[in-house]
C-alpha positions in Angstrom: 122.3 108.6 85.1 123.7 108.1 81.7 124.2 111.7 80.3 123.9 111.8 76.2 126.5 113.5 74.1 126.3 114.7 70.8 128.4 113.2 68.3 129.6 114.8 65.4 128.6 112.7 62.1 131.4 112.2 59.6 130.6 111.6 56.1 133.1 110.8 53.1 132.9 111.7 49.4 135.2 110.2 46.6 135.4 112.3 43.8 134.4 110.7 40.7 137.1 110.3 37.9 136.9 112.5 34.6 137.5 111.3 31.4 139.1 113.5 29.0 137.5 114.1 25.0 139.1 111.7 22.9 140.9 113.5 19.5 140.3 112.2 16.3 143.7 111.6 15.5 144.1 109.3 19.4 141.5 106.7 17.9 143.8 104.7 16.2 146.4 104.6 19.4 143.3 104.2 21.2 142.3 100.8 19.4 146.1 99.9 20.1 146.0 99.9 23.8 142.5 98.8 24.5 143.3 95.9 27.0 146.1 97.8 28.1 143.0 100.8 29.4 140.8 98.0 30.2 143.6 97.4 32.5 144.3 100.6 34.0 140.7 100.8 34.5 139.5 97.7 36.4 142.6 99.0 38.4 141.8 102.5 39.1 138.1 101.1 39.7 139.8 99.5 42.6 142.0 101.6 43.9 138.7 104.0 44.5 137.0 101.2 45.5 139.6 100.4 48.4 140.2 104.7 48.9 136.4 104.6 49.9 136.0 101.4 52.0 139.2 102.9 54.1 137.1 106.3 54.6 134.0 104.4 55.9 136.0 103.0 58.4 137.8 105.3 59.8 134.8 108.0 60.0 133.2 104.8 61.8 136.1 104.6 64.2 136.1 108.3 64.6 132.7 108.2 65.8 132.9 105.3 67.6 135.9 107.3 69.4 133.7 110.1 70.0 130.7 108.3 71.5 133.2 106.5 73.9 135.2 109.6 74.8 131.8 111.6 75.3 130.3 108.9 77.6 133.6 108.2 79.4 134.7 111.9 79.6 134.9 114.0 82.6 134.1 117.4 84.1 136.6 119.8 86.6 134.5 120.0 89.7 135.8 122.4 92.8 134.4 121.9 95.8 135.0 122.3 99.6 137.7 119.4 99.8 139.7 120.9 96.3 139.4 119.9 92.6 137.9 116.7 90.9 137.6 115.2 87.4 133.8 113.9 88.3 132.6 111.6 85.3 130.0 112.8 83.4 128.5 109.3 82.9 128.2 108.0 86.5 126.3 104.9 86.7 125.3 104.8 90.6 124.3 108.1 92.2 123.7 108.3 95.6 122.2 111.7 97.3 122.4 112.5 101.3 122.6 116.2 101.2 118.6 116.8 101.6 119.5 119.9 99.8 120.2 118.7 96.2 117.5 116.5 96.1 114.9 118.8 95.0 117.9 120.3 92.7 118.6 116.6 91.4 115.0 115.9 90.4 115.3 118.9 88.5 117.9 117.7 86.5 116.0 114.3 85.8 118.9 112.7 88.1 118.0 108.9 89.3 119.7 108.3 92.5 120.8 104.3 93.1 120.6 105.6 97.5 119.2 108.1 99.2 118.5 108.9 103.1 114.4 108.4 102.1 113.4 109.6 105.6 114.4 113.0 105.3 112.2 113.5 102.3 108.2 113.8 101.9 105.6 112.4 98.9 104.6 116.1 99.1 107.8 117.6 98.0 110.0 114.9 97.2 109.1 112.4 93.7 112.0 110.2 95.6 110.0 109.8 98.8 108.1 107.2 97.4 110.4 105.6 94.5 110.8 101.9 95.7 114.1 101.2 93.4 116.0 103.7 95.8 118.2 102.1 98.2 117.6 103.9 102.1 120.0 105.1 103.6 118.3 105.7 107.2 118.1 108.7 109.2 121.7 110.7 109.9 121.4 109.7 113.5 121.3 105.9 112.4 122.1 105.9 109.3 122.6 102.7 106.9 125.4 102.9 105.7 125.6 99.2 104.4 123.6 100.1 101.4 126.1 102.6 100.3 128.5 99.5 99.5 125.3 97.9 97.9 124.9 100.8 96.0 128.4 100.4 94.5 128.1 103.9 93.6 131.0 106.2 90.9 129.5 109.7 92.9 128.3 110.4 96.2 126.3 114.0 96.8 127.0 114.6 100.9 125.9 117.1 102.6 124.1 118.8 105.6 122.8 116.1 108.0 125.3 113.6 107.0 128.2 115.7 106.6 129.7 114.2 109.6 130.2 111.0 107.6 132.1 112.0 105.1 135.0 109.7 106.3 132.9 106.5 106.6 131.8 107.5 103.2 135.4 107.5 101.5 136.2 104.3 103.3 133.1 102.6 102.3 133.4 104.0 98.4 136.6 104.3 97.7 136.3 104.4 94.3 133.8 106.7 94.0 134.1 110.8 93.8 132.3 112.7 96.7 131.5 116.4 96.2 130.1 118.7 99.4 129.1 122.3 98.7 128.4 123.3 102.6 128.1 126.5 102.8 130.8 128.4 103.8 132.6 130.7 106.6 131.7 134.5 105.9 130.6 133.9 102.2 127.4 134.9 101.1 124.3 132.4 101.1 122.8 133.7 97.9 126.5 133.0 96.3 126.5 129.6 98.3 123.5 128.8 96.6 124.3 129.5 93.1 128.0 127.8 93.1 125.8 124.5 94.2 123.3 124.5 92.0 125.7 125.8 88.9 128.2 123.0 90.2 125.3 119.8 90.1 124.8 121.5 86.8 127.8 121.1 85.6 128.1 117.5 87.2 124.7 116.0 85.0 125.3 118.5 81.7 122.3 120.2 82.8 123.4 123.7 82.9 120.2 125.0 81.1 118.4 124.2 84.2 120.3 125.0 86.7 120.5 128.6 84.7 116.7 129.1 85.1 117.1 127.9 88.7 119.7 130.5 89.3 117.6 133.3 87.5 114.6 132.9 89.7 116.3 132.9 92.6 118.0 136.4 91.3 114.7 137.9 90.3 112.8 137.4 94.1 116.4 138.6 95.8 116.4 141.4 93.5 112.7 142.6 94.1 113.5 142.4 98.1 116.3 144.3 97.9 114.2 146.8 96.2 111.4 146.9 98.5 112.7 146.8 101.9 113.5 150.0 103.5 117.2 149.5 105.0 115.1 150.6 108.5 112.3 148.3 109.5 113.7 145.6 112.2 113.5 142.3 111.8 113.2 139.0 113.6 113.5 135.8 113.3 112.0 133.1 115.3 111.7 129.1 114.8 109.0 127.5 116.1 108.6 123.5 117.4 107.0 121.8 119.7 104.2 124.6 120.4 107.4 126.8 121.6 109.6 129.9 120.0 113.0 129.9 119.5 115.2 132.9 118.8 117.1 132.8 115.1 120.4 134.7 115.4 121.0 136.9 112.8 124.1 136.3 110.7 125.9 132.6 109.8 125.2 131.1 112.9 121.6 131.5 112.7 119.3 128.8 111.2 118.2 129.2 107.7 116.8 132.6 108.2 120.0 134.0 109.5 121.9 134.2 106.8 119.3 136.3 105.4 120.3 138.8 107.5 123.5 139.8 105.7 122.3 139.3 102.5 119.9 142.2 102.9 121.5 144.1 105.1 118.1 143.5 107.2 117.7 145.7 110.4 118.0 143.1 113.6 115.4 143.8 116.2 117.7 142.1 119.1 121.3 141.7 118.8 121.6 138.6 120.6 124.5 135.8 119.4 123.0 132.3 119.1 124.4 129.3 120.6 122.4 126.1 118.6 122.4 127.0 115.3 120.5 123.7 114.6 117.3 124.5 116.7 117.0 128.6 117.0 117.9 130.0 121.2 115.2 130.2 123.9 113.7 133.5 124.2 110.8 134.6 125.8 107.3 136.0 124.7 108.6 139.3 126.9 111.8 139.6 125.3 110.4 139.3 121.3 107.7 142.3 122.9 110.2 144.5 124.1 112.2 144.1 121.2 109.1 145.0 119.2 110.1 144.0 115.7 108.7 145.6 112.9 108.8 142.5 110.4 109.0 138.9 111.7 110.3 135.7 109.2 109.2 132.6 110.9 110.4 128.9 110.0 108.0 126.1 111.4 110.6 123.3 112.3 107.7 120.6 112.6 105.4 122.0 109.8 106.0 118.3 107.8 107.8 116.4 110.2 105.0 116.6 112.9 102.0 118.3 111.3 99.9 115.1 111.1 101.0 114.2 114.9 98.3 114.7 118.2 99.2 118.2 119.4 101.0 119.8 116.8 100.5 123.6 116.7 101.2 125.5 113.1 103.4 128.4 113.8 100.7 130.8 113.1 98.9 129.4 115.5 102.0 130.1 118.1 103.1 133.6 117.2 99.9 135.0 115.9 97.5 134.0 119.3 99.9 134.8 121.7 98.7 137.4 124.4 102.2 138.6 125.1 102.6 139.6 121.8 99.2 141.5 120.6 100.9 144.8 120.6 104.3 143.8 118.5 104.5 145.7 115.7 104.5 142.9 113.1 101.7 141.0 114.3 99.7 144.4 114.6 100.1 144.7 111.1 100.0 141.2 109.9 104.2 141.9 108.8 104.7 137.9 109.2 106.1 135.8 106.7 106.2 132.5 107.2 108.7 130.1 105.3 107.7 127.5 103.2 106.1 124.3 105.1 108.8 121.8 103.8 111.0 124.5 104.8 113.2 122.9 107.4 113.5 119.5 104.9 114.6 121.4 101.7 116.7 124.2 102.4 117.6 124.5 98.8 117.6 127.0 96.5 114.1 126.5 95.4 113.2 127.2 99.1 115.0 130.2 99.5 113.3 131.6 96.0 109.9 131.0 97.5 111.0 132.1 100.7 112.2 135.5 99.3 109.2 136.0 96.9 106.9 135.5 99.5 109.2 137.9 101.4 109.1 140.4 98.4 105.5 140.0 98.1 104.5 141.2 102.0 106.8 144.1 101.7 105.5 145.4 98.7 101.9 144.6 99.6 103.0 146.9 102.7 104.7 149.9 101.3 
């Protein structure tokens, strides 16, 4: 996307030549020498003449300078492979990490390739956007239209991390930036260094500002309302069935939440497939009896329309095993956005946390 830069407008001015009062007694010397100042005249006419003409053009080549080294400049980008100098005029974008695409439309970004199967018409104004090249699904992937693209940046992430390496081989021209989140550091801080980065990347810093400061506000009013003692749960739901979310990095989506508000785990159990949550059974969430669950539906818009699909309300909510669990007595459920398991971007993590905020307010 061509990003616009200001240019500063240079103007010249000539001064304009003063004549001094003529004496009385210089009118006779005066009548002597007129050809001679008819002369000097015409010439000094043209020396402004020629002074002006030589400011035009070179304000018009400074400006011309400007424009080019605006559109052709470049922006000091860190991220998780080191430093680049990402042009701030690419001409091909092309987007894999499902979580910057929400981010990307945001910042009125037009990608050249996408993955289009990881997106939905509900969430995603991509989804539907014929002009974008698709790049498959991660697990077969097509990669040919990345050379088609013939793209100057490449957004990877998430799902197609893993080809990264294909990636540099297939572009190797092009700069490709990854913002994973990392080891031990904090998601909410994750999130923001992403979001200010792309921002950065597309001179769109305003919005990615206002991204940042609602996602502050709802983690701000759920660090106010919860308790530091009410336990908490996570579970993942698919396929009618519950998984266990660990609670900490290795969790999926919900548990990094964990250490960001220093929430109470009802079971202290490691997880083993961070991907798709750890088997538990309906006896085990009982005895546990957590006060608060926060519940992803894995298939909520992959599978919803499909024969047999069961909401995750439906699956936690009319289960007989668990009609005496604390949080299901008193309706302490929050459920993460539908499109949940698709976005994981910062947007979904500020509705996730205001819906958050909201139940434990509404229960204080």
């Amino acid at each position: 996307m061509p990003i616009s830069a200001s240019t500063a407008q240079l103007s010249s001015t000539v001064r304009s030549r003063g004549l001094s009062a003529l004496s009385v007694g210089a009118i006779a010397a005066f009548a002597l020498t007129a050809c001679a100042g008819e002369d000097a005249d015409a010439a000094d006419a043209e020396q402004v003449s020629s002074d002006t003409q030589a400011e035009e053009t070179a304000g018009e080549t400074a400006e011309g300078s400007a424009e080019e080294g605006a559109e052709s400049g470049t922006v000091t980008i860190e991220d998780d492979h080191g430093t680049h100098e990402v042009s701030t005029d690419p001409q091909s974008v092309i987007v894999t990490d499902n979580r910057s695409f929400r981010t990307l439309e945001a910042f009125g970004v037009q990608p050249s390739a996408a993955p289009l199967g990881l997106m939905d018409a509900q969430t995603h104004s991509y989804a539907e956007d014929e002009s974008i090249l698709d790049l498959g699904m991660h697990r077969e992937p097509n990669l040919e239209n990345v050379v088609a693209a013939e793209p100057d940046l490449i957004i990877n992430g998430q799902r197609f991390q893993q080809y990264y390496q294909d990636l540099t081989e297939l572009a190797p021209e092009a700069t490709i930036l990854e913002f994973e989140p990392q080891e031990d550091a904090d998601l909410v801080e994750e999130l923001i260094r992403k979001t200010e980065s792309l921002g950065s990347v597309f001179a769109e810093e305003d919005a990615a500002a206002e991204l940042v400061e609602e996602l502050e506000t709802e983690v701000a009013r759920v660090q106010e309302a919860y308790d530091g003692e009410s336990t908490v749960m996570g579970l993942l739901t698919s396929g009618g069935d519950m998984s266990y979310v660990a609670p900490g990095p290795e969790g999926r989506a919900i548990g990094p939440v964990f250490d960001t508000f220093d929430l109470v785990p009802a079971l202290e159990q490691e997880g083993e497939n961070e991907s798709h949550g750890d088997d538990i059974s309906v006896e085990a969430i009982a005895t546990a009896n957590p006060d608060w669950l926060l519940v992803m539906d894995r298939d909520a818009r992959i599978s919803q329309e499909e024969e047999g699909y069961s909401p995750a309300a439906e699956i936690v909510e009319d289960s007989e095993a668990l009609q005496n669990v604390t949080a299901v007595e008193e309706g302490n459920i929050v459920y993460l956005p539908e499109n949940f398991y698709l976005t994981e971007d910062i947007q979904a993590y500020t509705e996730f946390f205001r819906d958050f905020a909201d139940a434990l307010e509404a229960a204080e």
